[in-house]
Structure formats: C-alpha cells, structure tokens
Backbone as ProteinMPNN parsed JSONL, in Angstrom:
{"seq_chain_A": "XXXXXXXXXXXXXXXXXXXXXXXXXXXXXXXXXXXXXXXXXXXXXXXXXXXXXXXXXXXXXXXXXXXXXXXXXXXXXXXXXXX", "coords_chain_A": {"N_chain_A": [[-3.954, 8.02, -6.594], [-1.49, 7.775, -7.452], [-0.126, 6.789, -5.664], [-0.876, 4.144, -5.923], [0.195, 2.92, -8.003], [2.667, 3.106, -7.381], [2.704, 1.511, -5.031], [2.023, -0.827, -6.506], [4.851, -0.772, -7.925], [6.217, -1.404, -6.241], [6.273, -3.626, -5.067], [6.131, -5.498, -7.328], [8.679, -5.198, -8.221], [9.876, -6.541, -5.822], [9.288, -8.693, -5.983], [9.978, -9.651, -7.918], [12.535, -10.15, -7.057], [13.309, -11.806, -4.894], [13.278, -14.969, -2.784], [11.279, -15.71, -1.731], [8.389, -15.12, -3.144], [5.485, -15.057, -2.391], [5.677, -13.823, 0.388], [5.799, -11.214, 0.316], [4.82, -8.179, 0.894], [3.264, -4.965, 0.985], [3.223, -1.41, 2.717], [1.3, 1.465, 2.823], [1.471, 4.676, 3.139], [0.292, 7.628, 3.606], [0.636, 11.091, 3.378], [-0.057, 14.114, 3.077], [1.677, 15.253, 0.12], [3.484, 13.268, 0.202], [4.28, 10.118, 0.236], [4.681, 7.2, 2.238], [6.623, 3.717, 2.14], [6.311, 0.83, 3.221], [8.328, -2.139, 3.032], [7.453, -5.311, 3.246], [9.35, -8.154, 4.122], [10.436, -11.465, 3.792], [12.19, -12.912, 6.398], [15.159, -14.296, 5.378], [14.998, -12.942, 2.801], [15.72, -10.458, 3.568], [18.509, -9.713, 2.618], [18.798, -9.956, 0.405], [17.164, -8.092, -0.562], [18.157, -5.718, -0.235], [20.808, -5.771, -1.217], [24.485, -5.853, -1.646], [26.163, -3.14, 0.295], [24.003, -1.602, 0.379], [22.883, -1.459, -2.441], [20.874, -2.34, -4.308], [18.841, -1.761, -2.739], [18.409, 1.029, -2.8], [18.608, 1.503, -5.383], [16.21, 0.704, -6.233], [14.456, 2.923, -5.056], [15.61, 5.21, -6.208], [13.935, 4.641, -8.657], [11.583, 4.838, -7.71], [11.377, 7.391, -6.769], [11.805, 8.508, -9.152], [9.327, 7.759, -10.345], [7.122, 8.6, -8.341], [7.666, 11.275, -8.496], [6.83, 12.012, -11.032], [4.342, 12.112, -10.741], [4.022, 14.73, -8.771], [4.932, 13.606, -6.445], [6.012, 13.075, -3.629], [8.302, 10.587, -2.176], [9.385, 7.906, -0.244], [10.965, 4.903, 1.514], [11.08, 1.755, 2.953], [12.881, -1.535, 4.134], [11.189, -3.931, 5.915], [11.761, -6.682, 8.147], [9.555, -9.97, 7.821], [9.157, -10.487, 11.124]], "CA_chain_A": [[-3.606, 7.221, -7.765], [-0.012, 8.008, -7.794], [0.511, 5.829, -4.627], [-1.619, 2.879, -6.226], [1.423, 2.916, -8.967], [3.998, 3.371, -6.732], [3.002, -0.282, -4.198], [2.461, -2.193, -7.732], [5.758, -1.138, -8.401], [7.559, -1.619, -5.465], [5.971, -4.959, -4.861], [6.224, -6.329, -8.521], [9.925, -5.372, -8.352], [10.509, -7.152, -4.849], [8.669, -10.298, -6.315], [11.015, -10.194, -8.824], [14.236, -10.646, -6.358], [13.391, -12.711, -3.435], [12.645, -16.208, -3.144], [9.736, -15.83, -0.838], [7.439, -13.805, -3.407], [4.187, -15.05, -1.348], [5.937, -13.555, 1.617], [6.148, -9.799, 0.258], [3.551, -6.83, 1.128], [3.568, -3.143, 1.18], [2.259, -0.933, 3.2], [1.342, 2.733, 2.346], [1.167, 5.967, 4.304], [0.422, 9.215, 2.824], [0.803, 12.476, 3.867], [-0.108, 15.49, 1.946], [2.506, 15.187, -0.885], [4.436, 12.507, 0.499], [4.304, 8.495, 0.788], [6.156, 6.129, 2.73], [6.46, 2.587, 1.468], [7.377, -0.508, 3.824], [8.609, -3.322, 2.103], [7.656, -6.605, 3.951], [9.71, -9.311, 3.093], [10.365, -13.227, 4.371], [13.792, -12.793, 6.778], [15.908, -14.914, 4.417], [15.287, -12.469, 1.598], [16.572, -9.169, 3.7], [19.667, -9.486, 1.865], [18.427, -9.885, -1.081], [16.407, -6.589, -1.06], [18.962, -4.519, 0.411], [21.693, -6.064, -1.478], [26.087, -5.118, -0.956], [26.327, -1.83, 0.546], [22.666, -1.279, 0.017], [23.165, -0.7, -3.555], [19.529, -2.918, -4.533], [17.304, -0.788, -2.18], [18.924, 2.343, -3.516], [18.237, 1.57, -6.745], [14.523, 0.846, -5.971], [14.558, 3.969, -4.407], [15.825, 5.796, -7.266], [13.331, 4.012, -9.067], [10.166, 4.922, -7.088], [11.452, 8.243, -6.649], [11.033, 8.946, -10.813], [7.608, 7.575, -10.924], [6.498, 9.482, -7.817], [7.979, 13.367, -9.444], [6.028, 12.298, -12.4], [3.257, 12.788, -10.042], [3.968, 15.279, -8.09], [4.839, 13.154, -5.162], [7.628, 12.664, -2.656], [8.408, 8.871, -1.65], [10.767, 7.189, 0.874], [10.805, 3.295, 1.119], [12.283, 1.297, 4.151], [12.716, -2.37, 4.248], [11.146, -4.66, 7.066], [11.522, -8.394, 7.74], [7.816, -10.298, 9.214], [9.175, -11.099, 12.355]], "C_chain_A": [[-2.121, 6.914, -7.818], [0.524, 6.744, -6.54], [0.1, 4.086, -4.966], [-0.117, 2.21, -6.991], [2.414, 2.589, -8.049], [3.8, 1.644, -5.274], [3.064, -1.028, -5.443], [3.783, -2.22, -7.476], [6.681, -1.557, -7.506], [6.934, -3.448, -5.14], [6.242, -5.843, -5.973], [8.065, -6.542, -8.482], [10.323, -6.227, -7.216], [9.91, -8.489, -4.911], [9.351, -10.69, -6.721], [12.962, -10.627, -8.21], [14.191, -11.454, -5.492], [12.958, -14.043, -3.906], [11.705, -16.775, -2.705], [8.88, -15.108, -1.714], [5.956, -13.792, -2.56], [4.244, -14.031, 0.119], [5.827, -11.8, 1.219], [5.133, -9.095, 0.206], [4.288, -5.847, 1.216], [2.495, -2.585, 1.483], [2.696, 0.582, 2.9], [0.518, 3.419, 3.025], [1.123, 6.797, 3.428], [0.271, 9.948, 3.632], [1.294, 13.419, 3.589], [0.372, 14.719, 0.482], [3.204, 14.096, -0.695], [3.874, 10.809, 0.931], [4.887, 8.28, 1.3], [5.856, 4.668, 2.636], [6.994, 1.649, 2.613], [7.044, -1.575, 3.126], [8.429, -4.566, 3.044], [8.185, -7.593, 3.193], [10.056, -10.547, 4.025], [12.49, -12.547, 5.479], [15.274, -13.069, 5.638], [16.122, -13.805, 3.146], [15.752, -10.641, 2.051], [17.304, -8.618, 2.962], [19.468, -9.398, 0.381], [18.21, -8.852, -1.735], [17.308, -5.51, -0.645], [20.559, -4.655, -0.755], [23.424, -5.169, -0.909], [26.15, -3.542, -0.905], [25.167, -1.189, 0.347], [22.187, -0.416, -1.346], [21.752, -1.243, -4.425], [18.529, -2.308, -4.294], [17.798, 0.464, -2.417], [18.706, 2.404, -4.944], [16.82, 1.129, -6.906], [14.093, 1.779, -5.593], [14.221, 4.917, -5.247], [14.523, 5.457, -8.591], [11.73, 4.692, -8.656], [10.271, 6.417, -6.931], [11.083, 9.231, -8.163], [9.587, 8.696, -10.278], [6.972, 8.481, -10.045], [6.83, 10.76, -8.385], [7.001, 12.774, -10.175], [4.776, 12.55, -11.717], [3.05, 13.816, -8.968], [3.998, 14.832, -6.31], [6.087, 12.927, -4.34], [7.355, 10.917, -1.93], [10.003, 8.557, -0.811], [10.227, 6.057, 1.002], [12.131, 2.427, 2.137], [11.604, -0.09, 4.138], [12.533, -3.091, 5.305], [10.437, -6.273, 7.179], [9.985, -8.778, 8.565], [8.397, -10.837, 10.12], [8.469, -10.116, 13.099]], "O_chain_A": [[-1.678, 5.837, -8.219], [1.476, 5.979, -6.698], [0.602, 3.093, -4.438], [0.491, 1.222, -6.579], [2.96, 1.497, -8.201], [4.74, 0.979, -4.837], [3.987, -1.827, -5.603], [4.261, -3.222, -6.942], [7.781, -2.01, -7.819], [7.802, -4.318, -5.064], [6.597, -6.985, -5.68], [8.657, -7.609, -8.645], [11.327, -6.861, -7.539], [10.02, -9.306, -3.996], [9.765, -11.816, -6.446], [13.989, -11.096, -8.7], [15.28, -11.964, -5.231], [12.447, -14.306, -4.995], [11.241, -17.883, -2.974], [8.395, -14.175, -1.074], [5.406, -12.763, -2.166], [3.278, -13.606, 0.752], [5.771, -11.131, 2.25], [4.355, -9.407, -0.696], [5.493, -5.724, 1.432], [1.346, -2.77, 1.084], [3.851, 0.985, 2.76], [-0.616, 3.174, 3.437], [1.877, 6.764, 2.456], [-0.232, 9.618, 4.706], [2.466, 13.788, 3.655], [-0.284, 13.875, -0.127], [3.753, 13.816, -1.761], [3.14, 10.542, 1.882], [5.954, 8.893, 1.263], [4.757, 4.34, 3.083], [8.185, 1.764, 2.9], [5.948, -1.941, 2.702], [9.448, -4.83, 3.681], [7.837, -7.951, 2.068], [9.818, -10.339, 5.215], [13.505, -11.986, 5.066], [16.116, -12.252, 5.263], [17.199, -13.752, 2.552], [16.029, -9.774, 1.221], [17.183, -7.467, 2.543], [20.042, -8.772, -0.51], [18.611, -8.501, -2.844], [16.958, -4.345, -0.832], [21.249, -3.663, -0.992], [23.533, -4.242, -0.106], [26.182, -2.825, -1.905], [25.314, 0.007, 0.093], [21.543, 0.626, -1.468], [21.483, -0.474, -5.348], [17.545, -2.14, -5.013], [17.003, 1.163, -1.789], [18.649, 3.476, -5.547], [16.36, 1.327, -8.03], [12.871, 1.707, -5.727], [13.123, 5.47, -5.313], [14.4, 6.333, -9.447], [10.896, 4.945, -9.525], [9.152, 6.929, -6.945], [10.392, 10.245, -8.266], [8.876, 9.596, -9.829], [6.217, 9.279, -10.6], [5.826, 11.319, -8.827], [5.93, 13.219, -9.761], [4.073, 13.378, -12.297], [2.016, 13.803, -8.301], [3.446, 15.353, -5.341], [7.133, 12.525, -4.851], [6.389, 10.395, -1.373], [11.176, 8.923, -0.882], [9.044, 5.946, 0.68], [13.362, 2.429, 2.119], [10.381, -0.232, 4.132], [13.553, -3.168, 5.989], [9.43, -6.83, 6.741], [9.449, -8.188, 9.503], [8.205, -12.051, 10.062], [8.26, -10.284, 14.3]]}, "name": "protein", "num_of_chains": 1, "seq": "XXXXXXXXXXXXXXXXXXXXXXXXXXXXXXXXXXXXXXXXXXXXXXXXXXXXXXXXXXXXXXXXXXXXXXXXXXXXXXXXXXX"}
C-alpha cells in the first residue's frame, strides 16, 4: 500500500514540474522494508527535476522520505531520462 502512495506521489509531483507530463512514469522495486523509485522523465525536463545543485530532487526526496516513515518504509528515488 505504502508504495502505491509513494509512485502517486512522486509522479503527481513530477507532472507538476516538467513540460512533458505525458512523458513521466515510475517504476517501483521493493524489497523487504525498502522501495526504490525511478523517475522517468522526457530528456528536456532532466533539469527541471533535478533542478540547481540538485536542490528539486532533494526536496522530493525529503518529501517521499516523510510519507514512506509514516509507513514504516525506507525509500530512495533516482532520476532517469527515456533515452
């Protein structure tokens, strides 16, 4: 359940920054206690999601990292373009 939560949110939030939103998926791994999130996104919107000094995907991070504790879950979240 906790991982169902945790692609909405990382996908709703990376809809909300790019200018490709058609272009964005997530894919989800579990294991045990732990997710791992990849962020697909359109090339063009790399920057977008990572933003200066990678202070955007750090704060999605931070972000996904609350909601997973509230479930007892560990999350990590790495961005990759569709080429």
């Amino acid at each position: 359940m906790a991982e169902d939560n945790l692609h909405s949110l990382l996908e709703y939030l990376a809809k909300s920054i790019v200018d490709n939103p058609d272009d964005v998926t997530v894919e989800v791994f579990e294991t045990g206690k732990s997710v791992h999130l990849d962020l697909h996104v359109h090339p063009e919107d790399i920057g977008r999601v990572i933003g200066k000094h990678g202070r955007v995907a750090n704060s999605i991070r931070a972000i996904l990292r609350v909601v997973a504790a509230r479930n007892g879950k560990k999350v990590e979240m790495d961005v990759v373009d569709l080429d």
